[in-house]
Backbone bond lengths (Angstrom), bond angles and torsions (degrees), N, CA, C in turn:
res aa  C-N    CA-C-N  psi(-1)  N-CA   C-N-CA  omega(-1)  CA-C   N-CA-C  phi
1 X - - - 1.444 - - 1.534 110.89 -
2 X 1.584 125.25 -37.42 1.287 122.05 176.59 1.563 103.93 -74.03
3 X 0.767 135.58 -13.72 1.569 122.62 -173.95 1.810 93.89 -86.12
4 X 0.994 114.63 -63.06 1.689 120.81 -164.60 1.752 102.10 -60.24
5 X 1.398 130.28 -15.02 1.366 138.27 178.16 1.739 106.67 -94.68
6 X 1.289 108.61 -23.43 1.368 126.11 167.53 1.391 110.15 -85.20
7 X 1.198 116.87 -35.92 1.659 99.23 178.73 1.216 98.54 -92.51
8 X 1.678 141.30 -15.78 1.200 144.69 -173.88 1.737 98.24 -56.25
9 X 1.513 93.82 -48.57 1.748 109.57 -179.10 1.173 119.45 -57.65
10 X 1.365 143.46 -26.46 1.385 173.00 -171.19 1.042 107.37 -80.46
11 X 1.641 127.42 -63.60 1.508 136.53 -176.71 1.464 107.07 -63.85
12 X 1.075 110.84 -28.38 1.608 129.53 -167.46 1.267 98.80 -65.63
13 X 1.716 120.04 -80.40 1.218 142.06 168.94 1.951 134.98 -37.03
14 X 2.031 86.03 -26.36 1.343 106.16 -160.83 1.322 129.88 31.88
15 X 1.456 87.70 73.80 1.493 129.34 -177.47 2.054 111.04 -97.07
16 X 0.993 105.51 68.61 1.552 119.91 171.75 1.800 127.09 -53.81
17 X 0.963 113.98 104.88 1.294 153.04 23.45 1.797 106.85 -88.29
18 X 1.228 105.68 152.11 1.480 107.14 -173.45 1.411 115.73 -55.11
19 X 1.537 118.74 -24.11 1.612 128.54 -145.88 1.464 83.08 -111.30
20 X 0.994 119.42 17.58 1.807 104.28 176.57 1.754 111.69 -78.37
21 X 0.868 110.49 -13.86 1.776 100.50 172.53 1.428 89.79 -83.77
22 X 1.376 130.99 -78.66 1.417 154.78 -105.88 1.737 83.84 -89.58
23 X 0.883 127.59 -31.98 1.381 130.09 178.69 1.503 136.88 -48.88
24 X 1.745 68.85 -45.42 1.636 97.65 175.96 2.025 104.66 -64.49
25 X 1.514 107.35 -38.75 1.496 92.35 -174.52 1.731 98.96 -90.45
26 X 1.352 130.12 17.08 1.122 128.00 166.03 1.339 132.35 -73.73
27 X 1.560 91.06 -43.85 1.368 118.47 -176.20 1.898 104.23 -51.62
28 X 1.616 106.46 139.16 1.515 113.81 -171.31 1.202 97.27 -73.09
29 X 1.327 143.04 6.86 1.508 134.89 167.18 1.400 121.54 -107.60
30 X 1.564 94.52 9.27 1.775 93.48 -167.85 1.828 114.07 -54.39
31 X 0.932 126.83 -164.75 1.340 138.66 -168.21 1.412 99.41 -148.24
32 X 1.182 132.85 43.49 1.525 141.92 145.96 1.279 115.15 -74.01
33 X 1.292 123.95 135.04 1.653 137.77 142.60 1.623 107.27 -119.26
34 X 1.822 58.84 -174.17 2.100 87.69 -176.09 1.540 112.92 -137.88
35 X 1.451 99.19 128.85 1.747 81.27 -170.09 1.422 93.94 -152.62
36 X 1.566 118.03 148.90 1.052 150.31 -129.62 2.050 105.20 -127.41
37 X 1.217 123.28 93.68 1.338 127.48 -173.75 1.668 121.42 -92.70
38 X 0.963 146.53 118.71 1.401 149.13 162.04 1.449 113.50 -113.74
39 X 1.519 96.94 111.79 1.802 113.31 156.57 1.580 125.50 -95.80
40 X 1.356 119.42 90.59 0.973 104.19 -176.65 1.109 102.62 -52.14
41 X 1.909 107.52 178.53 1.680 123.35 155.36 1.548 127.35 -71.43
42 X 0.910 110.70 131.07 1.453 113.49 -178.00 1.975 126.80 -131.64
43 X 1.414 83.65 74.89 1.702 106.92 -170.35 1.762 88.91 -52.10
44 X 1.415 121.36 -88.72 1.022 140.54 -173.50 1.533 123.88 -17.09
45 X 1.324 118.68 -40.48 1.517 136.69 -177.55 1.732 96.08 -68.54
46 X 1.771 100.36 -61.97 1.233 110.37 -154.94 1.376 123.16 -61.57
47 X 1.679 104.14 -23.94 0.940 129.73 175.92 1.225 116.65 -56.56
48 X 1.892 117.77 -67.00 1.228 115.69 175.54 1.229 117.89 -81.89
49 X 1.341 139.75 28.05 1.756 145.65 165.78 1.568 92.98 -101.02
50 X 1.433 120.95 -45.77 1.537 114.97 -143.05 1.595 140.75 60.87
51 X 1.167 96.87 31.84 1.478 102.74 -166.24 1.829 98.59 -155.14
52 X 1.111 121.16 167.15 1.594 126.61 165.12 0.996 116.69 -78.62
53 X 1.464 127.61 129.80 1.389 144.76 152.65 0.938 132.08 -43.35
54 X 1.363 130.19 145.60 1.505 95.41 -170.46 1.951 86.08 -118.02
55 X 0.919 102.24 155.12 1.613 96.54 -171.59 2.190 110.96 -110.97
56 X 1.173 84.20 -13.95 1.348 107.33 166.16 1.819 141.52 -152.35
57 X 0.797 114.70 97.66 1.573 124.85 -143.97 1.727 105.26 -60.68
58 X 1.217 98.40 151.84 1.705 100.14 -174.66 1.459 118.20 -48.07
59 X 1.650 109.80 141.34 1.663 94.88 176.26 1.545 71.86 -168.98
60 X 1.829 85.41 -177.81 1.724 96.67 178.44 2.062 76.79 -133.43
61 X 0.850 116.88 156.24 1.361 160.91 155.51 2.084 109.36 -42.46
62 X 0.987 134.85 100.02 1.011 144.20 154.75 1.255 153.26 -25.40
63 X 1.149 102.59 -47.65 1.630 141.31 -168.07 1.214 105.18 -84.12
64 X 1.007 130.98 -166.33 1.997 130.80 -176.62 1.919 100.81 -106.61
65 X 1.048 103.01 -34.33 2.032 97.49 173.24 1.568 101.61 -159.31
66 X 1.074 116.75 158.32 1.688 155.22 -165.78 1.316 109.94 -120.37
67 X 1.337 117.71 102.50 1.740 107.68 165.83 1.518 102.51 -122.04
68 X 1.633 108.68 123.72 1.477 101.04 -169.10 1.757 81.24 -131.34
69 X 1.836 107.92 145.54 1.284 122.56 167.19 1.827 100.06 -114.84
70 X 1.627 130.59 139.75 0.681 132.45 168.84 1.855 126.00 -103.91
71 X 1.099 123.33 -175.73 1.542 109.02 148.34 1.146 91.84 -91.98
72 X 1.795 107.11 -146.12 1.168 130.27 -127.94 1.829 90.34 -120.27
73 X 1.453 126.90 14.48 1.587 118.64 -169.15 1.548 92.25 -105.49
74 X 0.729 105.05 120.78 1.809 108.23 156.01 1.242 124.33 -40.76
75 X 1.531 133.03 165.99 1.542 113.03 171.33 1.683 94.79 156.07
76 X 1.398 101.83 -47.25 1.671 106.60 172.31 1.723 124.76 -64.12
77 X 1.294 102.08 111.17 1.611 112.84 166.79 1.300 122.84 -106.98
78 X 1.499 126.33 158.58 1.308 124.51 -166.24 2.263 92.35 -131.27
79 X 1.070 104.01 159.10 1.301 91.27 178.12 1.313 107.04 -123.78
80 X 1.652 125.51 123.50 1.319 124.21 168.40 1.378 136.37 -30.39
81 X 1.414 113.58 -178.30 1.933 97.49 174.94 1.711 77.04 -91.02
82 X 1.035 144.32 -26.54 1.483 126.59 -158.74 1.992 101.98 -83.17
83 X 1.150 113.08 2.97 1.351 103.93 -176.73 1.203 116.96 108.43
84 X 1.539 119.84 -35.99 1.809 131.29 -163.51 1.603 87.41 -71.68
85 X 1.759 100.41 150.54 1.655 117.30 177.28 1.863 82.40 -112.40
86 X 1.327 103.57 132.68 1.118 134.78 154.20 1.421 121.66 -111.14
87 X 1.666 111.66 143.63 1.476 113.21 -176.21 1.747 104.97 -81.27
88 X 1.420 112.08 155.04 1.333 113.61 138.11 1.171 128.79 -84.31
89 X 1.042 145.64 119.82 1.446 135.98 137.03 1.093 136.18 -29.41
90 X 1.659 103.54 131.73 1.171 112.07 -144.06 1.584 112.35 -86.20
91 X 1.270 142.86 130.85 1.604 128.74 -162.34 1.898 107.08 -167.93
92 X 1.526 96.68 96.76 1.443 109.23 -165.25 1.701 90.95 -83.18
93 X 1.143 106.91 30.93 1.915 109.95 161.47 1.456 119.33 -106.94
94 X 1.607 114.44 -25.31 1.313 123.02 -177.52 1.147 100.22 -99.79
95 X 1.736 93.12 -172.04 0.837 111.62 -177.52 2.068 116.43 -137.08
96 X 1.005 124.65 150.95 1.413 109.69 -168.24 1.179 115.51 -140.05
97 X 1.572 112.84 104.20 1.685 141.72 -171.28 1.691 106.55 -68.30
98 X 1.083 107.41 103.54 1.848 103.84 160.10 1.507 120.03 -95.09
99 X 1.205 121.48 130.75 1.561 123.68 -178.76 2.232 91.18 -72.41
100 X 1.076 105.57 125.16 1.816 105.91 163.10 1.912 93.82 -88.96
101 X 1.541 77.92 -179.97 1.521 118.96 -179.44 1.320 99.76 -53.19
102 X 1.090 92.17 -76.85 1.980 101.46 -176.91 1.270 105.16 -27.78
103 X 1.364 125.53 -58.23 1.836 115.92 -159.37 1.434 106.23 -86.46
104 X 1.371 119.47 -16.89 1.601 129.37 161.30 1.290 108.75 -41.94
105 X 1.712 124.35 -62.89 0.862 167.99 157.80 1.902 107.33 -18.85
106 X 1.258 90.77 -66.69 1.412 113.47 -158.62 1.908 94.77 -88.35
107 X 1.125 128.48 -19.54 1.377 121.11 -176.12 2.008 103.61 -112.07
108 X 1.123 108.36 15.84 1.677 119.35 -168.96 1.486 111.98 63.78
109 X 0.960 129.29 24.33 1.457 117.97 -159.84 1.389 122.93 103.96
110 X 1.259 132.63 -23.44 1.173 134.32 166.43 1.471 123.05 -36.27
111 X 1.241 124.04 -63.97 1.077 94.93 170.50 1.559 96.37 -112.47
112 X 2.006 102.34 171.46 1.882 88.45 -177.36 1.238 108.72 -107.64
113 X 1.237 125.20 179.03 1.630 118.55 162.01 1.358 105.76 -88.23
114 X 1.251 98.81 164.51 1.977 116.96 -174.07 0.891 122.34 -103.24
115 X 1.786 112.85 116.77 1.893 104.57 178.82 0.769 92.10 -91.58
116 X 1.219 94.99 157.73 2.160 121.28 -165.96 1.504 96.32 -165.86
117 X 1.968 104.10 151.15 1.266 98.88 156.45 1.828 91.06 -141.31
118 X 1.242 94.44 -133.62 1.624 91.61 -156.10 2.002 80.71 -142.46
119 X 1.166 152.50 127.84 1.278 153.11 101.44 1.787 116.22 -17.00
120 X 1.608 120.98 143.98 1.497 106.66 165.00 1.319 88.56 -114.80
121 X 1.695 111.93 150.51 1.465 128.03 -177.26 1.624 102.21 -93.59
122 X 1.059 95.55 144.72 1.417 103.22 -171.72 1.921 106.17 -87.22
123 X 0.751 117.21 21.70 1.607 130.08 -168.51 1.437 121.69 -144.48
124 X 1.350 103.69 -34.36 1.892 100.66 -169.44 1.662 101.85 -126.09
125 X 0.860 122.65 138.53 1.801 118.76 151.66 1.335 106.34 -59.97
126 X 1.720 102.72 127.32 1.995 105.29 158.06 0.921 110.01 -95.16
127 X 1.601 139.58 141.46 1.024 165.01 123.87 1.636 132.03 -58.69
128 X 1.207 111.22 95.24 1.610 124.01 -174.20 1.481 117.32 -80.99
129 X 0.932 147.59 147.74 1.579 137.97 115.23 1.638 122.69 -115.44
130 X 1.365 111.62 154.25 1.541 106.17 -156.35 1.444 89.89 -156.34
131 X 1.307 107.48 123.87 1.453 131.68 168.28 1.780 105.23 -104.51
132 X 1.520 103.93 115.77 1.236 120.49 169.56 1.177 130.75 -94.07
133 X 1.395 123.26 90.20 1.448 117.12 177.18 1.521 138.83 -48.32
134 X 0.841 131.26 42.54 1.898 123.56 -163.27 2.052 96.99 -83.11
135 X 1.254 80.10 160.78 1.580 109.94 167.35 1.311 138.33 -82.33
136 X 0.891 165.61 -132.06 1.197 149.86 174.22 1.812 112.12 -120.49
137 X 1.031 135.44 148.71 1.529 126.12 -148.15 1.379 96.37 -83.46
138 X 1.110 155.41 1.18 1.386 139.69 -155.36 2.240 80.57 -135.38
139 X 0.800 117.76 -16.82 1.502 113.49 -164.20 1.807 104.90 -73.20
140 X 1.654 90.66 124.28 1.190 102.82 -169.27 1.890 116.20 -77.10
141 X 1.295 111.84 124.35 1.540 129.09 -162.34 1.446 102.70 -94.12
142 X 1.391 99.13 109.94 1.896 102.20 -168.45 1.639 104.79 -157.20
143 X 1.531 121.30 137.37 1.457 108.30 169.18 1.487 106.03 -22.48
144 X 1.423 114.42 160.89 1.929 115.19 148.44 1.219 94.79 -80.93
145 X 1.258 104.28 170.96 1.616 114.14 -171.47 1.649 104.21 -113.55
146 X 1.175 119.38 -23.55 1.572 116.24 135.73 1.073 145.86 14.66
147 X 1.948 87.72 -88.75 1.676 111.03 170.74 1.665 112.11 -91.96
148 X 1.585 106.08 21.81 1.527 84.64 171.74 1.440 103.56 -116.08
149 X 1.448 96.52 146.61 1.647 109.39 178.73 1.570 108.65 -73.91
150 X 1.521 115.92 161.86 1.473 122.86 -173.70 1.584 100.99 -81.73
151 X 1.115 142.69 -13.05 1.639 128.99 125.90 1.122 133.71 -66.44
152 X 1.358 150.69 9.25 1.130 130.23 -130.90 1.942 84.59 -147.28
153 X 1.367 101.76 124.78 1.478 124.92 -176.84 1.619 100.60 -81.54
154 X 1.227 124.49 154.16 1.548 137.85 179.69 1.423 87.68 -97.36
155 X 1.813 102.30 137.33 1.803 107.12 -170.64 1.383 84.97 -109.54
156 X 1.837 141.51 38.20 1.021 116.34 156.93 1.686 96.19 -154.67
157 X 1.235 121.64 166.63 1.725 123.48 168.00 0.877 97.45 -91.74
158 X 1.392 89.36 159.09 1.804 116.41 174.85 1.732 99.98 -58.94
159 X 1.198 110.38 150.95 1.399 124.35 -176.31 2.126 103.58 -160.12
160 X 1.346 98.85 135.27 1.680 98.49 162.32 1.572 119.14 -63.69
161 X 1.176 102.48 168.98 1.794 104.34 177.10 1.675 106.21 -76.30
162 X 1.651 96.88 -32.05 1.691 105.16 -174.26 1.574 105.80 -82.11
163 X 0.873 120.14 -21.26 1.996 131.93 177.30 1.565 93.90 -78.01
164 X 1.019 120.40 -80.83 1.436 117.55 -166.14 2.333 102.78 -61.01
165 X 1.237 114.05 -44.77 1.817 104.02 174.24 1.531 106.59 -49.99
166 X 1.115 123.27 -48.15 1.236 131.95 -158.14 1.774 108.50 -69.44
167 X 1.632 119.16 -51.50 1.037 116.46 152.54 1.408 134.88 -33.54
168 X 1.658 103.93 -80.80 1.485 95.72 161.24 1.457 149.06 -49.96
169 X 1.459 101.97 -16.89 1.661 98.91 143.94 0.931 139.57 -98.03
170 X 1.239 114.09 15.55 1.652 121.88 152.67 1.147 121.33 -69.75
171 X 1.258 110.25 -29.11 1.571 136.00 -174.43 1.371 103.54 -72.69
């Protein structure tokens, strides 16, 4: 599904050859996982704070795309350009695409990555799964040169996939 939403992105952009994102998580060295989240419920906490938990703290995602399926508990927020956290709705039928850093990165800004965090419900366990797209660790993270116009400056430096992962988990 991330490759065909990646080349979806490509056709969009008319980004030639189409498989130029999707490749990158093809490649036998990519730096993709898959990983598996549980929030329990936590009546008791919420109770004596009065306020929501947050069960996972704001961030945006790294990697070049995010495909996360949930159950049915709420908990996922996305944050506006104005600042406001809005919920997602919760729908263990979909599915929910995050643009990462990398393709932020990799399209100049075109599209952005998504801060998001996660709320814990004081009633239900959430249940995550999350497919992480990354690239291969040595693969150099730079506009395409493609999508850049013959004015148009790159709003980031070149950086590795392993220079820039490594940062953000320091972070």
């Amino acid at each position: 599904m991330a490759f065909e939403v990646l080349e979806l992105i490509a056709d969009g952009l008319k980004i030639e050859p189409r498989d130029t994102l999707s490749k990158l998580l093809k490649d036998e060295n990519s730096d993709s996982c898959f990983r598996l989240n549980h929030y329990p419920p936590c009546p008791e906490l919420q109770a004596l704070s009065g306020r929501d938990l947050v069960g996972f703290g704001e961030h945006t995602d790294p990697q070049i795309i995010s495909v996360l399926r949930s159950n049915s508990t709420s908990g996922l927020q996305i944050c506006l350009k104005d600042g406001v956290w809005v919920s997602v709705p919760p729908d263990e039928t979909s599915f929910f695409i995050n643009v990462g850093d990398a393709l932020q990165v990799m399209t100049n800004g075109r599209f952005k990555s998504v801060r998001h965090r996660v709320l814990a419900n004081s009633h239900k366990s959430r249940v995550s799964m999350i497919y992480f797209g990354g690239p291969p660790l040595s693969e150099k993270i730079v506009p395409l040169t493609s999508l850049m116009g013959k004015q148009e400056e790159s709003l980031y430096k070149e950086f590795t996939w392993w220079e820039y992962k490594t940062s953000a988990y320091k972070s």
